[in-house]
C-alpha positions as CSV (number, residue, x, y, z in Angstrom):
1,X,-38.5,49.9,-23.3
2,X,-39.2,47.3,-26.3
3,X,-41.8,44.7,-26.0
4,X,-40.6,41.4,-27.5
5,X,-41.7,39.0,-29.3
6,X,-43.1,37.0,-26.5
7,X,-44.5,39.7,-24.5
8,X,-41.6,40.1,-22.2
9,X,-40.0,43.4,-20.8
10,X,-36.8,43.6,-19.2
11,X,-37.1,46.1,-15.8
12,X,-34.2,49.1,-16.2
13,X,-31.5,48.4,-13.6
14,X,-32.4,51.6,-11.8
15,X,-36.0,50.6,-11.1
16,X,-35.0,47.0,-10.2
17,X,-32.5,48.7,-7.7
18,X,-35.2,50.7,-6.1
19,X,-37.8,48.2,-5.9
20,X,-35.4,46.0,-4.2
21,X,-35.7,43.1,-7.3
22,X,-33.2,40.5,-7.6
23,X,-32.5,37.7,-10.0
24,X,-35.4,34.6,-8.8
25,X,-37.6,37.3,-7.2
26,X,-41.2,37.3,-7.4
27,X,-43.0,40.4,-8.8
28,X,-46.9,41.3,-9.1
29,X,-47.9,42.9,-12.2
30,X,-51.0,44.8,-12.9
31,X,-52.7,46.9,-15.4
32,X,-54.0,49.9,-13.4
33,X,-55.7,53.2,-14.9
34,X,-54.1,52.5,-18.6
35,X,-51.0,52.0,-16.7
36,X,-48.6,48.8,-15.7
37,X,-47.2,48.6,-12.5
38,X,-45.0,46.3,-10.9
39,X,-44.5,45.8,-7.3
40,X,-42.1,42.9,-5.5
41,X,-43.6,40.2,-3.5
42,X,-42.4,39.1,-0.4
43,X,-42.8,35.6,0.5
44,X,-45.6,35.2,3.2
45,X,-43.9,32.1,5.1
46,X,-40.7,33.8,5.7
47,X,-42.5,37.0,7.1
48,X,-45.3,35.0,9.4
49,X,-42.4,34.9,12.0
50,X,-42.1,38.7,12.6
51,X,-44.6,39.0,14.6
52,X,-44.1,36.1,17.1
53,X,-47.2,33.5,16.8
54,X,-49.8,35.7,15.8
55,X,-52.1,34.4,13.5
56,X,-51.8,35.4,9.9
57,X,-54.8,37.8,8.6
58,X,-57.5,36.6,6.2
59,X,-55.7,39.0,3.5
60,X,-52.4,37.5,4.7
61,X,-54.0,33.8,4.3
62,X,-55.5,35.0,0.9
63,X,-52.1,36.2,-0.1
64,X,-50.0,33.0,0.7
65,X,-52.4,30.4,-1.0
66,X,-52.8,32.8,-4.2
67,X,-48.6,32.7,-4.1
68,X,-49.0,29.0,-3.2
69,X,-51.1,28.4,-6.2
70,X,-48.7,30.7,-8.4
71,X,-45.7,28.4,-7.5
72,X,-47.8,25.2,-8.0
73,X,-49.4,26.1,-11.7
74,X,-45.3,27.3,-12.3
75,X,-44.1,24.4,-11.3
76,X,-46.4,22.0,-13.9
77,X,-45.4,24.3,-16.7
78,X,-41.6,23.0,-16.2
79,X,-42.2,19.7,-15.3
């Protein structure tokens, strides 16, 4: 793959298939041991009903603001 001129990569059909990513999705991207990896984020609202009522975990909790704060900070960018 080619880094533009803005930073941006495109993800190779085969890995976007495997990973699950769709058009609008969410990702996580991270820089780990002098490699990038890219993992897909599921949204934490629609999941907190699997398990009936019980009460999301403190990583769970973490999780949803951090996306929460994502969306927010993303949303004043287009605005």
């Amino acid at each position: 793959m080619k880094v533009g001129s803005k930073g941006q990569i495109v993800i190779p059909q085969r890995v976007r298939e495997e990973l699950g990513v769709r058009p609008g999705d969410r990702v996580s991207v991270r820089a780990e041991g002098g490699e990038v990896r890219v993992r897909r984020l599921t949204d934490a609202k629609a999941l907190r009903g699997l398990l009936g009522h019980a009460p999301m975990t403190d990583l769970e909790a973490a999780h949803a603001e951090e996306v929460e704060l994502e969306e927010r900070k993303a949303g004043r960018r287009s605005e």
